[in-house]
N, C-alpha and C positions, 0 to 999 in steps of 0.2 A: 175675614180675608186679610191675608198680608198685605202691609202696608209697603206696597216697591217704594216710591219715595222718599219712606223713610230710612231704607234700606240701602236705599242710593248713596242718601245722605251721611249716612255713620261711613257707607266705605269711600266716602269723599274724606273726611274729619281725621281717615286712617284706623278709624274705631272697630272696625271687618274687614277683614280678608273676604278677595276673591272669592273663596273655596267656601269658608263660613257663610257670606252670600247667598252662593249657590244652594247651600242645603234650606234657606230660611224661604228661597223661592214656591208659590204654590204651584202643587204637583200639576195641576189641570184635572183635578176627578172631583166630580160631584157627586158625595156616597147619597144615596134616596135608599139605602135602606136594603129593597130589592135590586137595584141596578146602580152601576159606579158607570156615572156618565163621564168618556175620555174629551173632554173639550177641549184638549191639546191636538186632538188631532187632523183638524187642517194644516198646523204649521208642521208636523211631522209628514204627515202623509198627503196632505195637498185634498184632500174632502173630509166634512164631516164625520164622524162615529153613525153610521145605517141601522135604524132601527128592525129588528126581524121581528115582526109580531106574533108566527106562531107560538104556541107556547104562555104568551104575556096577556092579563087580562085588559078590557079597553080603558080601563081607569091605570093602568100601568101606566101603556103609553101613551097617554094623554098627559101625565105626569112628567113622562122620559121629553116627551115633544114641549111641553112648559120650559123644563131646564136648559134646553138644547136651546127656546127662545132667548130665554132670557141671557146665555151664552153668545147672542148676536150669531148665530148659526144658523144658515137654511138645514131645513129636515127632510131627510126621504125617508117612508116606514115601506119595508118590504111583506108580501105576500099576505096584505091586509085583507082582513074578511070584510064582505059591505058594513055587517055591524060594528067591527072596530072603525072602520071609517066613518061610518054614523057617526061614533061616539066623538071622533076626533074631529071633525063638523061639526060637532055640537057644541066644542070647550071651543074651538078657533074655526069662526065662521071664513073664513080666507084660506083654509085649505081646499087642497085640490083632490081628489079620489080621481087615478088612472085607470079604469075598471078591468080593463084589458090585459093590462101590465101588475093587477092588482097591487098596487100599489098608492099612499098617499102621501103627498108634499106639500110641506107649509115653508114658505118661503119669505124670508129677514131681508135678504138682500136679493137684487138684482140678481141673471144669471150672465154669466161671459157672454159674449159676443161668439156665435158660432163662428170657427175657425176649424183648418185642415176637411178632411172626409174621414167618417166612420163607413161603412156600409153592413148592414146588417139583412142576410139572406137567411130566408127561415123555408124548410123544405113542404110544407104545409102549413094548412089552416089552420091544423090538430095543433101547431106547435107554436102558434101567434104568442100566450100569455111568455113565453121566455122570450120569445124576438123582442116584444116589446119592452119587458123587464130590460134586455139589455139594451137598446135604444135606448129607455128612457136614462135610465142610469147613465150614459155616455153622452146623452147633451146637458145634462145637470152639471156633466162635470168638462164641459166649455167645446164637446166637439161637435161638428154641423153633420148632421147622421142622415142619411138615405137608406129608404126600409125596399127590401126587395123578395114579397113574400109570394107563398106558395108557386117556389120553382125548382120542386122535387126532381129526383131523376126519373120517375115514372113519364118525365115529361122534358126533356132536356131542350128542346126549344125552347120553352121558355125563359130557363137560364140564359141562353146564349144573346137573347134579344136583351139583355141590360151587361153583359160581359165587358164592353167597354168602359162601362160607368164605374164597375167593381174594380177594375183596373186602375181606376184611377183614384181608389180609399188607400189613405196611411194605412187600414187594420181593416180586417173584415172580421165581421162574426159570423158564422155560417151555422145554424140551429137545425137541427134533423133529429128525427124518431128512427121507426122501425129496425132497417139494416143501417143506418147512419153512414150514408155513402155520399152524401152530398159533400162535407166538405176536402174528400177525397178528389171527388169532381173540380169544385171550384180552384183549391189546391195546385193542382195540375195547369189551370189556365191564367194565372195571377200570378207575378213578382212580389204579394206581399206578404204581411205576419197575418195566417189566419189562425183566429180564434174559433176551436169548434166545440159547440155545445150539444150532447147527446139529450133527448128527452124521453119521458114516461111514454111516450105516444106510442102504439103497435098492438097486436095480437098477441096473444100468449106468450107466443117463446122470442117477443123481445123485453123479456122479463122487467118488466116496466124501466126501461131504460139502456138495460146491463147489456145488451145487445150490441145496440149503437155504440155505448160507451168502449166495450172491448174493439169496436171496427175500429173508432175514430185510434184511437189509442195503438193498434194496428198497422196504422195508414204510410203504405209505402213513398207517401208524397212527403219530401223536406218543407220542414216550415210551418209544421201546423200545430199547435199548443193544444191541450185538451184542457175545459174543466171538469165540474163535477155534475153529474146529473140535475137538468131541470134549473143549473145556476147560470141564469140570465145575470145575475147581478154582478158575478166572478167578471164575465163575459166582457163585461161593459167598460167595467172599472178597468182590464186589462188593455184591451181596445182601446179606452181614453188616455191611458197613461204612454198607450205606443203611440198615438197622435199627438199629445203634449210634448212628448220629448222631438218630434219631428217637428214640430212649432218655435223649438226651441234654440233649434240648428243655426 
């Protein structure tokens, strides 16, 4: 590892330049070979590098979550299966498995103090593991989140019975399957930035997602951002970031 210190020192003495400095700084990547861990990126982006486990064997990320420790970094791993969360329970007895959210976090530091409102409305049951993916991702990253589930339009009472509460989130996330009309609903009855996320949930010809995805995408209501199928994660991160900057007013 670079020695800043000593680095300091020669361009204290006039022995470096600025710009020479600059280049002799470590980048923030940890090469493992398989994965180039970005440890630069809390101070760029204001959260850790998210581990996505499909794909990665459980001795990967157990590996990725080591580095990430020892970086003095909390870790979230997305869309973990119970055996990779086994396995990562088993190298670090203080992890957490969100089973719901499938998701697991091992956590270095404290989390913020909840601050602002997220609210996150999911139009079904079917469609809880992304509501919660993006809940949980949004108070990881310092916001105090209100879950407001299965209140589909099949059933519009029961939206309406927590309407005032929605009203009063910096960002909503609104999660729906089938014809993904919900966050066209809520849209319409909110002043805020809604975040809407289509999911795999439906019958046949909502072609595991594409469906929804094309209404929300659609949605003759101003204000509503789409992300990408089934990404709770997108969701959340999006969502924290519009309450952060409302935090910051």
């Amino acid at each position: 590892m670079t020695d800043i210190q000593a680095i300091l020192e020669k361009i204290e003495a006039g022995e470096l330049t600025a710009a020479q400095a600059a280049g002799m700084l470590p980048a923030g990547v940890v090469d493992l070979g398989f994965a180039r861990i970005d440890t630069d990126r809390p101070r760029r982006c204001g959260l850790p590098e998210v581990i996505y486990c499909p794909g990665k064997t459980a001795e990967q990320i157990v590996e990725i979550v080591r580095t990430m420790k020892q970086a003095g970094q909390n870790v979230l791993a997305t869309r973990a299966s119970p055996d990779q969360a086994a396995q990562v329970k088993k190298a670090f007895p203080e992890a957490a498995y969100h089973e719901t959210a499938r998701a697991v976090t091992v956590d270095v530091n404290g989390l913020p103090e909840p601050y602002g409102l997220v609210a996150v409305v999911a139009a079904g049951t079917s469609d809880l593991p992304v509501a919660e993916e993006a809940a949980l991702v949004a108070e990881r990253m310092g916001a105090r989140v209100e879950r407001f589930f299965d209140v589909g339009v099949a059933g519009l009472h029961r939206l309406m019975r927590h309407i005032d509460k929605i009203r009063g989130a910096r960002a909503v996330v609104v999660v729906a399957g089938m014809e993904g009309a919900l966050p066209s609903v809520v849209g319409g009855l909110i002043d805020k930035p809604v975040v809407a996320v289509p999911t795999s949930v439906g019958y046949g010809t909502s072609l595991k997602g594409l469906s929804a995805l094309l209404a929300m995408l659609n949605s003759c209501v101003p204000g509503i951002t789409v992300v990408n199928i089934d990404n709770g994660f997108g969701a959340g991160v999006a969502a924290a970031l519009i309450n952060r900057a409302a935090e910051a007013k």
